[in-house]
Backbone as JSON Lines, residues from 0, in Angstrom:
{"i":0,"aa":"X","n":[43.87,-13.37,9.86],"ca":[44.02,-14.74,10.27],"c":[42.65,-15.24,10.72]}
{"i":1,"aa":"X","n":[42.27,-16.21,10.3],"ca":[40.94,-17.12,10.84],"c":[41.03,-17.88,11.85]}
{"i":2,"aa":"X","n":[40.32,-18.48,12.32],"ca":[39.34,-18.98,13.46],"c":[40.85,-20.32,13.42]}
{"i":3,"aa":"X","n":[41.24,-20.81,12.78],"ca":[42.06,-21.85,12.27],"c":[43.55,-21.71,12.01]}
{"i":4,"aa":"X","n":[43.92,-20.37,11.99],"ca":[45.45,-20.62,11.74],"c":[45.82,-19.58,10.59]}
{"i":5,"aa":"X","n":[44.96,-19.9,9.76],"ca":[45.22,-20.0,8.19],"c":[44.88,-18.57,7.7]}
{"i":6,"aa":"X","n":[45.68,-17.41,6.63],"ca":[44.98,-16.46,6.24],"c":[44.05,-16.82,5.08]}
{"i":7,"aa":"X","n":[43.65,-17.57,5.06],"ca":[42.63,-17.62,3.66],"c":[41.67,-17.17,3.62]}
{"i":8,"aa":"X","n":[41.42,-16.28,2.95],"ca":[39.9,-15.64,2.85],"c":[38.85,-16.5,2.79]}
{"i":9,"aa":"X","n":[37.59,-16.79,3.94],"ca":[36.55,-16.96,3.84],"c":[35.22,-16.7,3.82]}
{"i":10,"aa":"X","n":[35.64,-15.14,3.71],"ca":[34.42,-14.47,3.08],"c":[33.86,-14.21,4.92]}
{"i":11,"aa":"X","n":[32.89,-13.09,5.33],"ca":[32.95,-12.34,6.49],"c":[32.19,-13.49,7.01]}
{"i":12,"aa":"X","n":[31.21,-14.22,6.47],"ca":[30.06,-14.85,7.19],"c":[31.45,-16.27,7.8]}
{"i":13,"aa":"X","n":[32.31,-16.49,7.06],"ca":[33.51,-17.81,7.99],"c":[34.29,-17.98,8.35]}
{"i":14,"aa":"X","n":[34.32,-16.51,9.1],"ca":[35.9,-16.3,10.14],"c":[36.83,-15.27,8.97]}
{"i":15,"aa":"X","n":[36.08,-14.99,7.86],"ca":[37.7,-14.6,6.94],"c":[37.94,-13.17,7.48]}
{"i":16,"aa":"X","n":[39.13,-12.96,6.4],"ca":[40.07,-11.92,7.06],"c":[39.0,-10.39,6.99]}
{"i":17,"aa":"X","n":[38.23,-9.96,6.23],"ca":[37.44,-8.85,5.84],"c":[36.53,-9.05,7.36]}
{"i":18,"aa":"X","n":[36.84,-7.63,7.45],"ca":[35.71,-6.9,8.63],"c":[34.85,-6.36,8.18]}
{"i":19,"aa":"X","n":[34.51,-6.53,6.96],"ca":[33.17,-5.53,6.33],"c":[32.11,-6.49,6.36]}
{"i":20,"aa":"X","n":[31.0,-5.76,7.12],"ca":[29.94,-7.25,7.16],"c":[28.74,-5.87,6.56]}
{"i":21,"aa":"X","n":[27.75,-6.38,5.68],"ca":[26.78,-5.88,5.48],"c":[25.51,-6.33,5.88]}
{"i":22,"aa":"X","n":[24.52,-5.59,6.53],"ca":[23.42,-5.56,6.62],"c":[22.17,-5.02,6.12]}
{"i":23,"aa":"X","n":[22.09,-5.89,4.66],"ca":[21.14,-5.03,4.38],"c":[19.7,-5.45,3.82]}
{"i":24,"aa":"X","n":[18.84,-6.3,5.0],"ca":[17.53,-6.79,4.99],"c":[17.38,-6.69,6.56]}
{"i":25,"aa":"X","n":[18.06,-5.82,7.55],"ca":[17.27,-5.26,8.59],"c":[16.03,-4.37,8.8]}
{"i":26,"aa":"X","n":[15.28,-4.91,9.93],"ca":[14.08,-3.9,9.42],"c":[14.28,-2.62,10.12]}
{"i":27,"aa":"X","n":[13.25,-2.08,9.58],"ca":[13.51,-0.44,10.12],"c":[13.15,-0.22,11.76]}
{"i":28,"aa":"X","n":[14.2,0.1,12.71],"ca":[13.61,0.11,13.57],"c":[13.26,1.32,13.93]}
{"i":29,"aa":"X","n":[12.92,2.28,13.31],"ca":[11.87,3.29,14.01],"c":[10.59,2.91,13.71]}
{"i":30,"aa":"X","n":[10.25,1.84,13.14],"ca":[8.92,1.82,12.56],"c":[8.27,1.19,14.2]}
{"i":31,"aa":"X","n":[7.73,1.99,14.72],"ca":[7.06,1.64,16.23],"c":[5.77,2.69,16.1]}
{"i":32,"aa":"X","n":[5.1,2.01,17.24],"ca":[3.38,2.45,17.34],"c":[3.45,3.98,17.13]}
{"i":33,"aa":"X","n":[4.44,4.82,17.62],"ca":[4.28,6.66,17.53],"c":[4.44,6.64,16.33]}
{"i":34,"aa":"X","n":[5.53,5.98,15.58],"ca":[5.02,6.33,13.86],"c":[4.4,6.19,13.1]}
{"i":35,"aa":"X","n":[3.04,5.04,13.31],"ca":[2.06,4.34,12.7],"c":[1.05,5.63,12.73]}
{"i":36,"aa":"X","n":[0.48,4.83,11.82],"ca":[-1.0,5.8,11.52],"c":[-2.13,4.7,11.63]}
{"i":37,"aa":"X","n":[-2.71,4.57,12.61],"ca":[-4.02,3.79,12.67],"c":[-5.34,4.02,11.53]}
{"i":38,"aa":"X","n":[-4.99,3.0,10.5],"ca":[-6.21,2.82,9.68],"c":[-7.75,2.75,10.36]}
{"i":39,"aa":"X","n":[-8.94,2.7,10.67],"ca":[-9.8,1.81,10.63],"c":[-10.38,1.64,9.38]}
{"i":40,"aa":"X","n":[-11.39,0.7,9.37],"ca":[-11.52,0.21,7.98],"c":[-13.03,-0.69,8.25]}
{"i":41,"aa":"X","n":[-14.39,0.21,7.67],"ca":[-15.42,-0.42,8.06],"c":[-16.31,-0.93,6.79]}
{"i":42,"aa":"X","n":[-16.61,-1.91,6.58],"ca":[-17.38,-2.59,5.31],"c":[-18.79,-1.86,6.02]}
{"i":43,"aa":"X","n":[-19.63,-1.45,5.03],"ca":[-20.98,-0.35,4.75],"c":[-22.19,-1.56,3.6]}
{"i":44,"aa":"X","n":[-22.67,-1.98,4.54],"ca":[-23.75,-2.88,3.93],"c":[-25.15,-2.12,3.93]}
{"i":45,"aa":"X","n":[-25.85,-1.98,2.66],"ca":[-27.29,-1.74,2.73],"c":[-28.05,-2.26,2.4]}
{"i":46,"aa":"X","n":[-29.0,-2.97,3.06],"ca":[-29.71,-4.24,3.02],"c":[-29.37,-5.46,3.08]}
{"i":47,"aa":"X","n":[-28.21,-5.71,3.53],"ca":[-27.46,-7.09,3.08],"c":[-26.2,-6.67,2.14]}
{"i":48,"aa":"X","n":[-26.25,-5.96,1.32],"ca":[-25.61,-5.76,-0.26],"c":[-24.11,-4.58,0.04]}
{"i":49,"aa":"X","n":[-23.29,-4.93,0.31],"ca":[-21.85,-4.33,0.41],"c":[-22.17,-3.49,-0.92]}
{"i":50,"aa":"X","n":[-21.23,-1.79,-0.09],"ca":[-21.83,-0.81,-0.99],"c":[-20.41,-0.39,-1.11]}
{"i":51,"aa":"X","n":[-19.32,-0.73,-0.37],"ca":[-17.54,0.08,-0.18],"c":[-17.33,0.01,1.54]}
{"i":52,"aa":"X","n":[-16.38,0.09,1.37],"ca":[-15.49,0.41,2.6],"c":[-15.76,1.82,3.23]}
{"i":53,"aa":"X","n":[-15.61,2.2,4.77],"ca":[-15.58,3.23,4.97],"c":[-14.25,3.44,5.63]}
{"i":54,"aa":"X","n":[-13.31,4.44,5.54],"ca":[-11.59,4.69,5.89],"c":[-11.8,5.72,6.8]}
{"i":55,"aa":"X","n":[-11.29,5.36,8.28],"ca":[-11.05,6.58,8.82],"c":[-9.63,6.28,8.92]}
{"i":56,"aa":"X","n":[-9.06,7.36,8.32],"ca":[-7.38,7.91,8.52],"c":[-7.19,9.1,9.59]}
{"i":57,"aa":"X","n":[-8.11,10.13,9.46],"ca":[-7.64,11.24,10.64],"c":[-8.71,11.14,11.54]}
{"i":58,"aa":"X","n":[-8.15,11.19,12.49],"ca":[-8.54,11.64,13.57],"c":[-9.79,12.37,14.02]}
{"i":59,"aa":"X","n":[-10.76,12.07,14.39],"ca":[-11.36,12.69,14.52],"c":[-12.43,13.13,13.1]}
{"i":60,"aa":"X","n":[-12.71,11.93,12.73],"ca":[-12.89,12.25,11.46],"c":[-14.77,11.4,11.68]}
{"i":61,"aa":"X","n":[-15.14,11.18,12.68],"ca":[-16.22,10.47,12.95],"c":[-16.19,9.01,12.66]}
{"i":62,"aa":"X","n":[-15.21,8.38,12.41],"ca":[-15.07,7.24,12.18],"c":[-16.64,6.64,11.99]}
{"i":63,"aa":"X","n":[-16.46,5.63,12.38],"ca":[-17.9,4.74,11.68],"c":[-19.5,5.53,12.17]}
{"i":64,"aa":"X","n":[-19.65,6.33,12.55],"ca":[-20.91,7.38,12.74],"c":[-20.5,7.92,11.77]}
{"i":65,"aa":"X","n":[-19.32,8.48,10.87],"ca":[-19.71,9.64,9.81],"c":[-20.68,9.08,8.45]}
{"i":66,"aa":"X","n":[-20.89,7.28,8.43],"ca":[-21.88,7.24,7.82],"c":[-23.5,7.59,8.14]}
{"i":67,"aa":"X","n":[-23.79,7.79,9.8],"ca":[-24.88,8.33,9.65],"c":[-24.8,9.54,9.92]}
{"i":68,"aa":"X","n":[-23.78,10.65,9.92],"ca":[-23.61,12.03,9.69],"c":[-23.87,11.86,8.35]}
{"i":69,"aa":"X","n":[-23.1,11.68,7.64],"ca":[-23.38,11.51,6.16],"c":[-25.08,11.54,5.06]}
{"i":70,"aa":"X","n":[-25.79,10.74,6.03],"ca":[-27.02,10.52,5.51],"c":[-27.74,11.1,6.69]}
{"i":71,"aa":"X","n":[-27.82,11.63,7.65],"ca":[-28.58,13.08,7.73],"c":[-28.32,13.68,6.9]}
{"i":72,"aa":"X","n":[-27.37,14.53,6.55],"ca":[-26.71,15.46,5.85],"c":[-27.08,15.43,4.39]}
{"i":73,"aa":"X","n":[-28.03,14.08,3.97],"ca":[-28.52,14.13,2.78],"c":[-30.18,13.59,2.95]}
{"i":74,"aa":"X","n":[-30.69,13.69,4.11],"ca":[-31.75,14.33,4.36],"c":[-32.52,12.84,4.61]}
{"i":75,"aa":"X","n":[-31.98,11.56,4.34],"ca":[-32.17,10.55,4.92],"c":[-32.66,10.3,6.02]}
{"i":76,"aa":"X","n":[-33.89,9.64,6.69],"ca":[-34.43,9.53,7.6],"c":[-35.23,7.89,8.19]}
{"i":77,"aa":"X","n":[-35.19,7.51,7.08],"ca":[-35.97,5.85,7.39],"c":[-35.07,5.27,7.23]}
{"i":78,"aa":"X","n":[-33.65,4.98,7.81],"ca":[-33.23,3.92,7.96],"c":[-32.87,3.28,9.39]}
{"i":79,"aa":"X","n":[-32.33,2.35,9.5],"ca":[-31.64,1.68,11.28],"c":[-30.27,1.61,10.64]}
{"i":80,"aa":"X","n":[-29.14,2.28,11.98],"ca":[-28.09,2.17,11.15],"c":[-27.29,0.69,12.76]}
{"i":81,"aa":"X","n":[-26.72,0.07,12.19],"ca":[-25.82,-0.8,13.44],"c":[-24.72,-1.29,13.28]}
{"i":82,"aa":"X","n":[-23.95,-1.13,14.27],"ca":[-22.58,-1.65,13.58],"c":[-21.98,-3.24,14.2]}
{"i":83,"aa":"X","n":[-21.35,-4.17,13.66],"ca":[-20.64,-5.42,14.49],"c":[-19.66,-4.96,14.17]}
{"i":84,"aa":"X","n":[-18.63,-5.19,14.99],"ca":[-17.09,-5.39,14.85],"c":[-16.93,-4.09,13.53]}
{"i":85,"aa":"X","n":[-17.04,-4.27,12.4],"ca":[-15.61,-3.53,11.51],"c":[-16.61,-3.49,10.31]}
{"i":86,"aa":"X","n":[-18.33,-4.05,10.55],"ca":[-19.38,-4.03,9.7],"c":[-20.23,-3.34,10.3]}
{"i":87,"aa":"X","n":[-20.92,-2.2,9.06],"ca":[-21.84,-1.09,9.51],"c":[-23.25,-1.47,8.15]}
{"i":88,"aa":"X","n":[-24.34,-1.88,9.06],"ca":[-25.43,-2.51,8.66],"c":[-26.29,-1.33,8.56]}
{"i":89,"aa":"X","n":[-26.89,-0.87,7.06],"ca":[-27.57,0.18,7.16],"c":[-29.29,-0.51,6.63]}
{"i":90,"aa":"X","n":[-30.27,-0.74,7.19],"ca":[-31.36,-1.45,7.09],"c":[-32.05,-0.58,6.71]}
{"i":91,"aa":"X","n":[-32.97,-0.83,5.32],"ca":[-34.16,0.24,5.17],"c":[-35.25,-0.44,4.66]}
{"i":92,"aa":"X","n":[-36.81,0.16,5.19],"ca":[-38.12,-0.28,4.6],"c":[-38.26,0.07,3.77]}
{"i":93,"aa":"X","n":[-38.39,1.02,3.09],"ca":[-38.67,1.58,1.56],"c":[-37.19,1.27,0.47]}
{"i":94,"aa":"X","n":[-37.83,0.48,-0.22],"ca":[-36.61,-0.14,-1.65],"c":[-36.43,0.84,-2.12]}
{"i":95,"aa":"X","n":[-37.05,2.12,-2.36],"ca":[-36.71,3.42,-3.18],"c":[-35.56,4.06,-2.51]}
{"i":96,"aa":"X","n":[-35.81,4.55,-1.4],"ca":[-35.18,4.76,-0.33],"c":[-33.36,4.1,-0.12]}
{"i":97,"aa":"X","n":[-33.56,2.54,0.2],"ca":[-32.84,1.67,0.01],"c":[-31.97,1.87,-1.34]}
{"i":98,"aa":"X","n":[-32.44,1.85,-2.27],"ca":[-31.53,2.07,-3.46],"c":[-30.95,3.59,-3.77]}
{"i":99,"aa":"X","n":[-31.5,4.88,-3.3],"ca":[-31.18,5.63,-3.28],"c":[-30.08,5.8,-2.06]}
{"i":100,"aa":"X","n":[-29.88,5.2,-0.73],"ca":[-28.6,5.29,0.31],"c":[-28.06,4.66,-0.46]}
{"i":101,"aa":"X","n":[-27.88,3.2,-1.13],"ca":[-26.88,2.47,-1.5],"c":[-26.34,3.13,-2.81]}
{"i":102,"aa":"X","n":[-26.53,4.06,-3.68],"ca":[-25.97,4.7,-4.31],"c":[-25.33,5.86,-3.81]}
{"i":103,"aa":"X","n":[-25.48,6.8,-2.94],"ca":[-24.83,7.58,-1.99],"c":[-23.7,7.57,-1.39]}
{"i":104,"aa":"X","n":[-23.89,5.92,-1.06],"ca":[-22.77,5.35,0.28],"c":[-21.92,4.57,-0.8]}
{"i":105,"aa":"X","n":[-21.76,3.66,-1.92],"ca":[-21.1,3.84,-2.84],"c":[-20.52,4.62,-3.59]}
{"i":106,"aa":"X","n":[-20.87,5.86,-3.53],"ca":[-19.92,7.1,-3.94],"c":[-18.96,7.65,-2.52]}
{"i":107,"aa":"X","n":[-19.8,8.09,-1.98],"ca":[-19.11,8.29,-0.67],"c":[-17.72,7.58,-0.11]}
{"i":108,"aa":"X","n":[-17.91,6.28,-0.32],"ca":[-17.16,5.45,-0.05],"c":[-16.04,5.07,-0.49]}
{"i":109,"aa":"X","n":[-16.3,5.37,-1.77],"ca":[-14.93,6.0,-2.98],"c":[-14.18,7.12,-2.68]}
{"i":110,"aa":"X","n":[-14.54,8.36,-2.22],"ca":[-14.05,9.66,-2.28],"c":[-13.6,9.96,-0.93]}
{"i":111,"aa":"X","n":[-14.26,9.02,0.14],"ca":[-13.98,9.53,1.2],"c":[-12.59,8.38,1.68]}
């Protein structure tokens, strides 16, 4: 019986007789901060010239310094490295130099 008197089926959403109501465009509610995985996500400029993204996913993974772990580690030495916000500015005097990090940190940046 409905809202009105009447048994007429009006379907669950208008009083009708069916108790079956479906829900199914709720969102997930376990999806909360303990289940997230914090991206960061740093644009890698050399000289001006965007070379890739840098991804830290784990933890502990040197986040935006593992680009200048990275280039010690390839024996790199004349550059200034600085970061703003979510941009990591790698400045160099020698163009040889310069073009040789920005091919590095473009691979890097892919794989890592």
């Amino acid at each position: 019986m409905n809202m009105f008197g009447g048994n007429n089926y009006n379907g669950p959403f208008f009083g009708g007789s069916n108790g079956f109501f479906m829900y199914p465009f709720l969102p997930n509610q376990q999806d909360n901060d303990e289940s997230k995985m914090a991206h960061d996500s740093y644009q890698v400029y050399v000289n001006g010239d965007y070379v890739g993204d840098k991804l830290s996913i784990a933890q502990g993974d040197g986040g935006w310094r593992a680009i200048e772990s990275y280039l010690q580690s390839r024996d790199f030495r004349g550059y200034q490295l600085t970061r703003d916000g979510n941009r990591i500015y790698v400045d160099v005097q020698n163009e040889e130099e310069a073009e040789a990090i920005r091919n590095h940190l473009a691979v890097y940046t892919q794989i890592r």
